[in-house]
N, C-alpha and C positions, 0 to 999 in steps of 0.2 A: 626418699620416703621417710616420715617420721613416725614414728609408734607413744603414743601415750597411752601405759596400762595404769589402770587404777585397780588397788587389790585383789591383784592376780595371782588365783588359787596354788596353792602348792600343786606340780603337776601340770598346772596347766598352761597353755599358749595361746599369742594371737599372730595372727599372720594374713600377709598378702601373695596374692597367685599369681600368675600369666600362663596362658598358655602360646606354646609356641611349636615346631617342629625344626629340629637341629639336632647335627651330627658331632659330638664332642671331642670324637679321639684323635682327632690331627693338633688338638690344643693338648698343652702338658698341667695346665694349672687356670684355677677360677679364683680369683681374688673378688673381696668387695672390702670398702672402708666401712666403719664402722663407732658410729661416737655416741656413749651414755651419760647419764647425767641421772641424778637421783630429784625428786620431787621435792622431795625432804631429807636433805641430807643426813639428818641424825637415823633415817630408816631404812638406809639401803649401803651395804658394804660391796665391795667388788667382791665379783666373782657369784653373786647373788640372784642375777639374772642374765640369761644367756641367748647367745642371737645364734641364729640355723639360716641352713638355706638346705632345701629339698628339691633334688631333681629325679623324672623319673618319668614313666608311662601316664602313672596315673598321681592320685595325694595319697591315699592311703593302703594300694595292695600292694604296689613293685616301684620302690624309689631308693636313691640312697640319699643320707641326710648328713650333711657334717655340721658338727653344734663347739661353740667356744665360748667360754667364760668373757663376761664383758668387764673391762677397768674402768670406774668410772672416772668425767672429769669432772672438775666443780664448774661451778658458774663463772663466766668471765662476761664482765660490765663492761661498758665504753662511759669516756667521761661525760658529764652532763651538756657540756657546751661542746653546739652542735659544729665548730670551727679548727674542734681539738677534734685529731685523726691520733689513736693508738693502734701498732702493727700487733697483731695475735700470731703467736707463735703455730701454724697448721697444724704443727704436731700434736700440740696442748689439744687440739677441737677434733683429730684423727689420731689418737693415739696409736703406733705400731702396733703392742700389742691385743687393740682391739679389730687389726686386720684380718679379714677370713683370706686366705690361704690356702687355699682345696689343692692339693697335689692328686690329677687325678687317678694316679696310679695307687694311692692308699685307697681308693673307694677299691678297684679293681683288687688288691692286694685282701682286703677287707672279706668283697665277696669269695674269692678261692678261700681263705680262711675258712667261712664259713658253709662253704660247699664240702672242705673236707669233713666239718663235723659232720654234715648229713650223712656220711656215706658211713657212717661210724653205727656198729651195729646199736639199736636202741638206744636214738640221738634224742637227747633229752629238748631237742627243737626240732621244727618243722620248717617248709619255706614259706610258709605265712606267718611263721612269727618273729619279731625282731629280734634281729642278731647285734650287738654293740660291739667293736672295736673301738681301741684307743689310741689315738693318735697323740701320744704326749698325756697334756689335761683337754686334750680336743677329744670330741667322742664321736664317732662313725658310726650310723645306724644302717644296713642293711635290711630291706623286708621283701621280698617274692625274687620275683627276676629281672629286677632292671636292667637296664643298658644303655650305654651313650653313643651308643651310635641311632639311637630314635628316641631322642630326649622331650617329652610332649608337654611338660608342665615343668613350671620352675615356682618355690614355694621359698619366700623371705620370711622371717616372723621373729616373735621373743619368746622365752621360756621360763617361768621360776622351773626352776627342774624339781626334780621328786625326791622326797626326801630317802625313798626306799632304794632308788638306783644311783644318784648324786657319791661320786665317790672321796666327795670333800664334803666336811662338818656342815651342816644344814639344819636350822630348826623349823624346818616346814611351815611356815607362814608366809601368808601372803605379803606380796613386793608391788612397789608401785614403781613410775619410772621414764625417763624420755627417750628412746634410742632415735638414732638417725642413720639410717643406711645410703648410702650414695654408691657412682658408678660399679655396675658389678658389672664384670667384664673375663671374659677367656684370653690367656695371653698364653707369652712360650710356643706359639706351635711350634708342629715338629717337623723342621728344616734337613731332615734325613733326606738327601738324594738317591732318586732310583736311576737305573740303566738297563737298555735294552739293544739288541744286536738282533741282524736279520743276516740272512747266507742262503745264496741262492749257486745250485752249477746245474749246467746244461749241457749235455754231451749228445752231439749229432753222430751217428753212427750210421757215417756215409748214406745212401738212398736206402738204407734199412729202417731206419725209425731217429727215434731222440726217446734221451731218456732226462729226466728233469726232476732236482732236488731240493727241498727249501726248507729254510728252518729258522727258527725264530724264538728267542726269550726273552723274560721282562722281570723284572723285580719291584716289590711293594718301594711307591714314593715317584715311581716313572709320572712323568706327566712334560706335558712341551711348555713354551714359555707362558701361555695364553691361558693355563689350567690353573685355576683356584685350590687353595689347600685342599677343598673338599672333592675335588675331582682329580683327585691325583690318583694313581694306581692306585689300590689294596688289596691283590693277588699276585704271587708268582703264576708267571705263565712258562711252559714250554709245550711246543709245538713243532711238528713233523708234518714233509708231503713228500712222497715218492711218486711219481707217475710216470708210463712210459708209452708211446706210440710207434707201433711196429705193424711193420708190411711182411707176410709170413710169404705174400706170394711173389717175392724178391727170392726164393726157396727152386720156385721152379724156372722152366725157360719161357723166353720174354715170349717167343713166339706164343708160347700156351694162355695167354691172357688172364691168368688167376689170380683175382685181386683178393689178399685176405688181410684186410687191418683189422688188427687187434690193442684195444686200450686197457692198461691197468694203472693202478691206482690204490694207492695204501695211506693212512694219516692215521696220527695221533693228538690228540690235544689235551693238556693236564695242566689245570687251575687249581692251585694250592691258594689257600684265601688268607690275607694275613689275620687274620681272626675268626676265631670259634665260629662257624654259623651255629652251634646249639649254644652259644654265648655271644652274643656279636661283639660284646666291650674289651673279651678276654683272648690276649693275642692266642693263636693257634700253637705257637712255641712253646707257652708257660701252659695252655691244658694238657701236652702232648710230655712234657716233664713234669706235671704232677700226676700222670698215670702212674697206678700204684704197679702196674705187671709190663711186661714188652708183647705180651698180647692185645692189650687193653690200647697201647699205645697204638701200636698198626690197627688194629678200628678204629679209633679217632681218625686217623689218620685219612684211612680209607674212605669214614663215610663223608669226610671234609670234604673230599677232593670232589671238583667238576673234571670226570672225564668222560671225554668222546672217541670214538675209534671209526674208521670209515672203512670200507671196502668196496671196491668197484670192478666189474671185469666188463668189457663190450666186444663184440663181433660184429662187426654194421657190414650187412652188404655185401656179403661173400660172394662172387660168383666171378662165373669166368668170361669175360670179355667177347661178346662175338666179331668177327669181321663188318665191317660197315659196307663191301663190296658185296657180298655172299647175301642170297636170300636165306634167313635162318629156316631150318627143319624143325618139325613138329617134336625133333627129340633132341634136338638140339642143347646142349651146356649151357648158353648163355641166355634161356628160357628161365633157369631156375635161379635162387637166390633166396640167403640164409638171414637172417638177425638173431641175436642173443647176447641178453645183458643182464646183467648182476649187481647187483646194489644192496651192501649190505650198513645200517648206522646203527651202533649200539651207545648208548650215553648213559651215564649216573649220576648223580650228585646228591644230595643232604638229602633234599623230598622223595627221589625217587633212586629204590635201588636197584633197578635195572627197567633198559627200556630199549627195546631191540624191533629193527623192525627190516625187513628183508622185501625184497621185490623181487621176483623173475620175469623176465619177457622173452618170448622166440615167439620168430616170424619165419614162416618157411613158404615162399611164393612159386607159382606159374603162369608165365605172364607169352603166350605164344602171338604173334601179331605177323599176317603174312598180308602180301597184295598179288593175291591168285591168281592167273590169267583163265579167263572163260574157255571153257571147250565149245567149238562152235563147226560142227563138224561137217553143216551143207555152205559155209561161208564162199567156199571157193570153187563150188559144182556149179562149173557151166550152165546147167539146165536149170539151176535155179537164180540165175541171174533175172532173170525174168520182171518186172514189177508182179505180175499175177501172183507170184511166187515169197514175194520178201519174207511172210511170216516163218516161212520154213528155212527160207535163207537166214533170217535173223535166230533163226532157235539159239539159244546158248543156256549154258549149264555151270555151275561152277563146285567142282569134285572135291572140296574141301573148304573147311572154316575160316573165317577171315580173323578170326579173334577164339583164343581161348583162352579162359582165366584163372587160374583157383590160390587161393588166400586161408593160410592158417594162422592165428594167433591167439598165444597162449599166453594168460598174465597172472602170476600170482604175485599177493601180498600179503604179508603173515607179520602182525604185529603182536608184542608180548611186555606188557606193562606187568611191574609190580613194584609200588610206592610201598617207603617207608614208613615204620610205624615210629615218627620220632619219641613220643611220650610215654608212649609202652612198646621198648625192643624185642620184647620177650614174646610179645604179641604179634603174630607174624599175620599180613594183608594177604587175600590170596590176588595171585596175579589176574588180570583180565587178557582176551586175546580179540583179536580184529582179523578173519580172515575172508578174505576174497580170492575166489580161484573160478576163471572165465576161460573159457576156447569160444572163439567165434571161428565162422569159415563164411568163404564170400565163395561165390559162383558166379561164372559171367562167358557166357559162350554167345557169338555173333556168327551167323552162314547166310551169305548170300545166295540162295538158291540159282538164282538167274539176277541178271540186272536190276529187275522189276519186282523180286520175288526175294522178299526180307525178310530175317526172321532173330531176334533177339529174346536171351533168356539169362535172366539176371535172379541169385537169392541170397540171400543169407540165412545163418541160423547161430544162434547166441546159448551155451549150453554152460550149465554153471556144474563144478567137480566139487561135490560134495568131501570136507573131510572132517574126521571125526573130531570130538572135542577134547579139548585141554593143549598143552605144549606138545612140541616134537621137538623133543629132548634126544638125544643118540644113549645117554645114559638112562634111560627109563626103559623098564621092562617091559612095555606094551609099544618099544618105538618101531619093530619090524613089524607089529600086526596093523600099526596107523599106517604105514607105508606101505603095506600092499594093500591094504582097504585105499589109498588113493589113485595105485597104478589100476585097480579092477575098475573105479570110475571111469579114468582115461580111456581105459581100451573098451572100455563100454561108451564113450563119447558121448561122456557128461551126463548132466540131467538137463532136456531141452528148455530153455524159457521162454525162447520167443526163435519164431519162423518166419520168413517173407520172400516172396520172389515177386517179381514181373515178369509177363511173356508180351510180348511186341511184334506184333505182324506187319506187314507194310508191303503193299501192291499196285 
């Protein structure tokens, strides 16, 4: 791209934009060439007009800008006759010293500079106003909050600079002038290798259960052959799973049939990010060493991390096995049967500082199913053998239910958000809550009065347990008066929402 200014104001600039979206911090350095030349050579000395390149969110509230003195070069002529070929020296038409340069760890070095002043009691700046570092006779301009890791606009241009900030002799007048900028380009990435290890043991504990361990870490730079710079890690991860499956009624004799599996399950998972989330440009290592206290530092620390924690307990299906030979009895053990499960997942990270959410379920079942035999008690009286007779030979009765049912299940779910207040900490969200607490019961009874003489009764009823508002904290002073305000629900069984049966006759 070429720039031709013509009496361009002290102070002032012209420039070209693009926007784009790109992530810059796996690159180490921004280069671009860079060649001047004066209009009129007796009116323009080096160092008189200067070339910038500005990266950032936006052009003018959150960018950083690195700006260099240009060297000029004079004019190089080719000979008249168009047969003579003269070689130009590259360097003469790109001078070195007119190479940008961007290390971009001075931007990043630049902004922490300038974050320290802020926190400086009655900082004679703000973050909307520029901040100047100096690189050498290079000068780094700072303004709001940029970052390269979401770089949305790129800004080329020239500058006479101003005589009031210019830290080299300057008579404030306007400059005229040719620049030419060519290939701008990110180079250096950063060739830092990551690695990661997984470990897994299993331990079978004969016809009692297994118990099973896994674990797993990664380091910022992990990526497989096929990952591009930019998808390559940028988190430490470690990770944890315990979980175990056991038969509790291996406990008692085989003969007794009691089956009681029980599952647990415990995990950990903790994402340290290689850079600030309340800075994305600024590694999490160099904000975590400029805390001024070892307090300050374990809150960065803290609200950095993505963690999650799991908890799980299950009970499925307790019950005690009947004989498959044995007609079962109406009181029978292997009538009944138990469920209860547990699920607990609590997570946090940058936006949100806690988020916990719990489940209960129990299932407590009677499920009776016999195949009666009719009492038929002129079947085999001679006297009524008769045809005149059948209806009363055929009389039959049947002295109990062919089916009896009953179904409880209890579900609760108790969820407890409260997001972070990133821009004002001082400022605290109040948490929100999600709760749902349900008992349903099912009904279902079957009697065949006689052969011919059916009779079906099926219901449900759907009862919601009211419980009071806010958290159920154990540390809060009102947690045992929420806790018996939900057992008085319970044993008063719910508040109804909804009711339905069928009756079904048949003859």
């Amino acid at each position: 791209i070429a720039f031709k200014v013509l009496d361009l104001e002290d102070g002032d600039a012209r420039a070209a934009y693009k926007n784009v979206i790109m992530d810059m911090r796996q690159y180490r350095k921004l280069r671009m060439h860079v060649h001047a030349e004066a209009v009129d050579e007796n009116l323009l000395q080096d160092g008189e007009l200067r070339a910038f390149i500005r990266i950032g969110s936006d052009y003018t509230q959150n960018y950083y800008e690195y700006e260099i003195p240009l060297t000029l070069t004079p004019h190089l002529f080719r000979p008249a006759r168009y047969d003579q070929k003269s070689v130009i020296d590259r360097d003469k038409v790109w001078p070195e010293e007119n190479e940008i340069v961007v290390i971009l760890d001075v931007l990043q070095q630049a902004k922490q500079e300038r974050n320290d002043v802020l926190r400086i009691a009655n900082s004679p700046i703000t973050t909307n106003s520029a901040y100047f570092y100096y690189d050498g006779v290079n000068r780094v301009t700072v303004k709001g909050n940029p970052n390269l890791s979401n770089v949305r606009t790129i800004m080329i241009g020239v500058r006479n600079p101003s005589q009031l900030t210019n830290i080299t002799p300057d008579d404030g007048l306007a400059k005229s002038g040719n620049v030419w900028m060519n290939e701008l380009r990110l180079t250096d990435f950063n060739e830092d290798g990551g690695w990661a290890a997984n470990a897994r043991f299993t331990a079978q504990l004969a016809d009692f259960g297994r118990v099973s361990m896994s674990g797993g870490t990664s380091n910022p730079g992990f990526g497989s052959i096929d990952k591009k710079v930019q998808e390559r890690s940028k988190e430490e991860l470690l990770q944890y799973d315990v979980s175990s499956t056991l038969q509790f009624g291996k406990f008692f004799p085989k003969k007794a049939g009691v089956n009681i599996p029980v599952y647990m399950g415990y995990s950990e998972t903790k994402r340290n990010p290689q850079y600030n989330p309340l800075d994305p440009d600024i590694l999490l290592s160099a904000a975590l060493d400029n805390a001024a206290t070892s307090e300050e530092r374990d809150s960065i620390l803290y609200i950095s991390q993505n963690y999650q924690r799991r908890k799980s307990f299950n009970l499925t299906n307790m019950r005690v096995e009947g004989s498959s030979r044995r007609q079962p009895k109406i009181y029978s053990p292997s009538n009944f049967s138990m469920t209860y499960s547990f699920n607990e997942v609590f997570s946090r990270d940058i936006n949100t500082e806690a988020n916990l959410n719990k489940n209960y379920s129990g299932v407590f079942s009677y499920i009776y199913n016999a195949q009666p035999k009719p009492w038929e008690p002129f079947r085999k009286v001679e006297a009524f053998k008769k045809p005149v007779f059948k209806a009363i030979r055929d009389f039959n009765m049947y002295y109990q239910p062919a089916m009896l049912r009953f179904q409880t299940n209890m579900d609760r779910r108790y969820s407890e958000t409260q997001l972070r207040n990133v821009s004002n900490p001082d400022l605290k969200i109040q948490p929100t809550f999600n709760k749902n607490f349900n008992w349903n019961r099912l009904y279902d009874f079957k009697w065949d009065f006689t052969r011919n003489l059916k009779l079906d009764f099926t219901s449900s009823n759907i009862a919601r347990i009211d419980e009071p508002n806010g958290t159920m904290n154990k540390d809060d002073e009102d947690y045992q008066a929420k806790r018996d305000s939900i057992w008085r629900n319970v044993t008063n069984f719910g508040r109804n929402t909804q009711y339905h049966h069928t009756v079904n006759s048949q003859y």
